[in-house]
C-alpha positions as CSV (number, residue, x, y, z in Angstrom):
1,X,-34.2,-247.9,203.3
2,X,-31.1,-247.3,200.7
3,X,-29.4,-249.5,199.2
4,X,-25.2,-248.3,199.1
5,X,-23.0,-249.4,196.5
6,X,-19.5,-249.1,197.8
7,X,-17.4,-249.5,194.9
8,X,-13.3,-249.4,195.5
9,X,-11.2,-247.8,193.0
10,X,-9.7,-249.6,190.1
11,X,-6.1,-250.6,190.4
12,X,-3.8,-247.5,191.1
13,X,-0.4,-246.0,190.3
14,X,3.0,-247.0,191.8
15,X,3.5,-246.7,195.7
16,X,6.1,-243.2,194.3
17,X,2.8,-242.2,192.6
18,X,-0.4,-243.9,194.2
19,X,-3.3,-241.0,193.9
20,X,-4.0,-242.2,190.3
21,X,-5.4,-245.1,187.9
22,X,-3.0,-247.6,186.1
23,X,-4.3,-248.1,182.9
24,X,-5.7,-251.3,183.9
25,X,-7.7,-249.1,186.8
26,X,-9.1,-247.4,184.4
27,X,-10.4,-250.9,182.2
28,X,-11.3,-252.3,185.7
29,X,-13.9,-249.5,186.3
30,X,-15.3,-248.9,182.7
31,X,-16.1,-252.4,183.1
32,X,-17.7,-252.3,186.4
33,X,-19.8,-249.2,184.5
34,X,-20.9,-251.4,181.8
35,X,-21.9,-254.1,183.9
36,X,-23.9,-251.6,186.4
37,X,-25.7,-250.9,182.8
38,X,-26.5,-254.4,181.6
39,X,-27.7,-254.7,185.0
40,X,-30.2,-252.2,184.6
41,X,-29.2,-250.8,187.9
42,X,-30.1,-247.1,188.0
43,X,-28.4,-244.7,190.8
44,X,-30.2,-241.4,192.3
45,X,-27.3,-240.1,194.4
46,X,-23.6,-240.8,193.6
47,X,-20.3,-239.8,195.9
48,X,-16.5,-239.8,195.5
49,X,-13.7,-239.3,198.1
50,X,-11.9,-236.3,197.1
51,X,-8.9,-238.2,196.0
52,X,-7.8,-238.8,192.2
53,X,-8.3,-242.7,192.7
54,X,-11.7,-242.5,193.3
55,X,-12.7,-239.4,191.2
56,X,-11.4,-241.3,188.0
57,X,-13.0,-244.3,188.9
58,X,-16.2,-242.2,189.2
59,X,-15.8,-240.6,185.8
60,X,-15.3,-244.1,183.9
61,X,-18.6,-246.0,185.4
62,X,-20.6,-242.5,184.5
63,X,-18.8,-242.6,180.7
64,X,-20.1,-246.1,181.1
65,X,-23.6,-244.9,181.6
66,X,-23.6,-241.5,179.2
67,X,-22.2,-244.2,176.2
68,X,-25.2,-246.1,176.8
69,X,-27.9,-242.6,176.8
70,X,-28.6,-243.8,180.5
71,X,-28.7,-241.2,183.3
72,X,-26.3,-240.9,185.7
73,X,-26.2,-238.4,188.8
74,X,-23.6,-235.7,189.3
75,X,-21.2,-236.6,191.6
76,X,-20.4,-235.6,194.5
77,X,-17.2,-234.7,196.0
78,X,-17.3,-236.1,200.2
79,X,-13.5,-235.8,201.5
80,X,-14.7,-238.2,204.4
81,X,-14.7,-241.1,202.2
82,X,-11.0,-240.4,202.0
83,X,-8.4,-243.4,202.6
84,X,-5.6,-242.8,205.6
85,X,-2.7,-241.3,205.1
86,X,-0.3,-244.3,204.7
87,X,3.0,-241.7,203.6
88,X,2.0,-239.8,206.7
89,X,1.8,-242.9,209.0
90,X,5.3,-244.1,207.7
91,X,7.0,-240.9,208.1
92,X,5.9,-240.1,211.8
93,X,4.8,-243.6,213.4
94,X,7.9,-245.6,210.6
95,X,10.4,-243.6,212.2
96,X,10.2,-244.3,215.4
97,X,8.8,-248.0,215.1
98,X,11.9,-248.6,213.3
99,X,13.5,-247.2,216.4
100,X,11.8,-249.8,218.7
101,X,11.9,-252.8,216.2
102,X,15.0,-253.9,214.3
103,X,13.1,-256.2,212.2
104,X,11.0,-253.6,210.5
105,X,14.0,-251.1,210.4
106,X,15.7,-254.2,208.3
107,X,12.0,-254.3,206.0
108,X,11.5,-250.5,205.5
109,X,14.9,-250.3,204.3
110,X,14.2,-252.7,202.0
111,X,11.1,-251.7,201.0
112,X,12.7,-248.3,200.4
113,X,15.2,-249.4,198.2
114,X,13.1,-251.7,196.2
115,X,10.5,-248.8,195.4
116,X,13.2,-246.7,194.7
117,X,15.1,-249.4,192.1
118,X,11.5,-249.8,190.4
119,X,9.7,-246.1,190.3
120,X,7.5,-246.0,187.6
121,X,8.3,-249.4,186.7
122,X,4.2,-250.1,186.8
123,X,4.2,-253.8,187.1
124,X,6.9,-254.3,189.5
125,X,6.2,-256.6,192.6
126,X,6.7,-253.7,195.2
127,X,3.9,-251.7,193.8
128,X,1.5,-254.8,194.1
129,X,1.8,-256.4,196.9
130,X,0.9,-255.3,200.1
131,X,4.4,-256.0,202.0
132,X,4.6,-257.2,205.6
133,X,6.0,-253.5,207.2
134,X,2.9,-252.3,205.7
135,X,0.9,-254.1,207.9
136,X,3.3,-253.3,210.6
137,X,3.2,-249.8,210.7
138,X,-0.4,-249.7,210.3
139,X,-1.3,-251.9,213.4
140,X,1.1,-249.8,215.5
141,X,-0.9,-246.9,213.9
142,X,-4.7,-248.6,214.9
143,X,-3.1,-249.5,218.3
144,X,-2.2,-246.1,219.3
145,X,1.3,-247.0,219.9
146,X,3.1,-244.2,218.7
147,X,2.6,-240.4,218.8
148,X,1.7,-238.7,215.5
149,X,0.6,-235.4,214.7
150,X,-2.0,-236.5,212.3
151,X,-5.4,-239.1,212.2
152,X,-5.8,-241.1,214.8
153,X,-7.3,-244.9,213.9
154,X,-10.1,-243.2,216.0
155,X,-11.0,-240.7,214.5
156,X,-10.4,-242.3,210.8
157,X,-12.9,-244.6,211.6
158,X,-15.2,-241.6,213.4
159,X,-15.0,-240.0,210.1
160,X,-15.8,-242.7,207.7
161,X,-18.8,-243.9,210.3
162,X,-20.3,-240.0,210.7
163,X,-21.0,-240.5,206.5
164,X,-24.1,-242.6,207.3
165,X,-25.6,-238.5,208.0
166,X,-24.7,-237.7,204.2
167,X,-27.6,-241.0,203.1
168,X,-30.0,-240.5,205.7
169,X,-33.1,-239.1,205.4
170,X,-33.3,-239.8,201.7
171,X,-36.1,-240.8,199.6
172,X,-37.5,-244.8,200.2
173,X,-35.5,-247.9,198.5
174,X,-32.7,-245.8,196.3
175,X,-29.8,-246.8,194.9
176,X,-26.8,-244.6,196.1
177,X,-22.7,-245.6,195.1
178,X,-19.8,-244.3,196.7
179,X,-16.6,-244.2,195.2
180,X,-13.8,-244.7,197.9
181,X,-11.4,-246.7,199.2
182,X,-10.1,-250.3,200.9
183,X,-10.3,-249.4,204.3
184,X,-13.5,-247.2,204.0
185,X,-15.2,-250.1,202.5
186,X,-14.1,-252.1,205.3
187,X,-15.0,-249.7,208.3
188,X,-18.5,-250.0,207.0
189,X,-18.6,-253.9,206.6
190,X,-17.5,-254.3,210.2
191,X,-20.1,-251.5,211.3
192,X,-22.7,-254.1,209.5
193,X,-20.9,-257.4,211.4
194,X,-19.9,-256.0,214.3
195,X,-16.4,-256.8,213.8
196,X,-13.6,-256.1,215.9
197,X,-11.4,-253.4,214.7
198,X,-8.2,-256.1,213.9
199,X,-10.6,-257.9,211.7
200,X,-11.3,-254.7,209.8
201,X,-7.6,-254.5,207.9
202,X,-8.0,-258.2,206.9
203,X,-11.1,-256.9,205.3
204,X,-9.5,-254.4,203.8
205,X,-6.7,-256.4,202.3
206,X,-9.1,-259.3,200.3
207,X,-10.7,-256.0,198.2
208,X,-10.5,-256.2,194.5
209,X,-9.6,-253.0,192.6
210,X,-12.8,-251.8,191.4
211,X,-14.8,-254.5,193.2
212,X,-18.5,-253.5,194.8
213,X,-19.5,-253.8,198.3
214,X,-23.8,-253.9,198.8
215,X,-24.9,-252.7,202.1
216,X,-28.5,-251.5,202.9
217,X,-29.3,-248.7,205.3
218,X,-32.1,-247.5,207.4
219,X,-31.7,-245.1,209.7
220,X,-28.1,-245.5,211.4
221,X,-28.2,-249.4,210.8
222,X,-26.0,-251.1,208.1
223,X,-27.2,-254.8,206.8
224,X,-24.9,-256.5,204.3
225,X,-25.9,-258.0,201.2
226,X,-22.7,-258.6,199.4
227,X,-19.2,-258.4,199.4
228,X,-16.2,-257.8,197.2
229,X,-18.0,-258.6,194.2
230,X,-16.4,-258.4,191.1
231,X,-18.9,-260.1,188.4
232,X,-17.6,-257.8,185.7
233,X,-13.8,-258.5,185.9
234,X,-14.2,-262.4,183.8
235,X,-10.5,-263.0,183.9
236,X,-7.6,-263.6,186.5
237,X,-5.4,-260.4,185.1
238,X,-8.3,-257.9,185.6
239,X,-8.5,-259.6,189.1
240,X,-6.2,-257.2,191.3
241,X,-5.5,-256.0,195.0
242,X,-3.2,-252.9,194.6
């Protein structure tokens, strides 16, 4: 049996510039690395999505661990743990949603012109808060509503599930963290509960930046242990969602 550490990167750029860490991201996970250390909890195998989020994230918990002379295991780079495409949902499934929907036309349009009044303006509202045509677009998206060239919900979720064959077969009661993403985090928690696939997003949307997920795996079968924990961040402005 394993024991996985799914660990969600810390808070990230600006919705014009999302594949990186804010410099609060980049507290948020040195302090989840510290308190993996005062822990005394020791990793054998560690993996990272292949996007900048989570590869930054990685590098700050293992600084966290060199600082401290403990070991910490190269990481490896597993583009399945990747997050969905959200730009590419919005620009093939937004289009024609706002088509069929006058509502969200009115919201995107919005949305659009509040990100662009704000870019780079880090702390602005619009870059940290998950708005309501976000959650639009990405149900039509899980329901197969719309036609889009690329990921299907399906196999998203097919992906994320198949990287149970990357831990299996690994040596007895280890300690393994993953560096990833809301939704990945999610899929695997509703694997564990058997959870609808609506329930998975609202999963998805409690996540703290840089918070840890505990699930144990034998085999193929996921058991949870804990969930969105974030013990490390002490006070309500390290506490994020976006």
């Amino acid at each position: 049996m394993s024991t996985v550490y799914l660990v969600r990167h810390g808070q990230a750029g600006t919705r014009d510039s999302y594949d990186s860490l804010s410099e609060l991201g980049s507290r948020q996970a040195r302090l989840l690395g510290e308190y993996f250390v005062s822990q005394t909890i020791e990793f054998s195998r560690a993996f990272a999505g292949g996007m900048l989020r989570h590869q930054k994230t990685a590098a700050e918990v293992r600084a966290a661990y060199a600082a401290s002379g403990i070991n910490f295991p190269d990481i490896v780079v597993e583009p399945n743990w990747n997050e969905f495409d959200l730009d590419r949902i919005y620009r093939e499934i937004g289009t024609q949603l706002s088509i069929a929907d006058a509502g969200f036309r009115r919201e995107l349009e919005a949305l659009t012109e509040e990100i662009r009044a704000n870019a780079g303006s880090t702390k602005a509202r619009i870059h940290r808060r998950w708005m309501p045509c976000d959650t639009k677009v990405v149900s039509a998206w899980m329901g197969g509503h719309y036609s889009s060239a690329g990921e299907t919900w399906e196999d998203f979720r097919n992906r994320v599930a198949a990287c149970r064959l990357a831990i299996r077969g690994t040596q007895k009661n280890e300690n393994i963290v993953v560096f990833t993403s809301a939704m990945p985090i999610a899929i695997w928690t509703g694997m564990a509960l058997d959870i609808a696939d609506e329930r998975v997003m609202q999963l998805a949307g409690v996540l703290y930046n840089a918070s840890y997920t505990v699930l144990r795996v034998r085999d193929e079968h996921l058991q949870l242990f804990m969930f969105n924990a974030v013990p490390h961040l002490t006070t309500p402005e390290l506490r994020t969602h976006r």
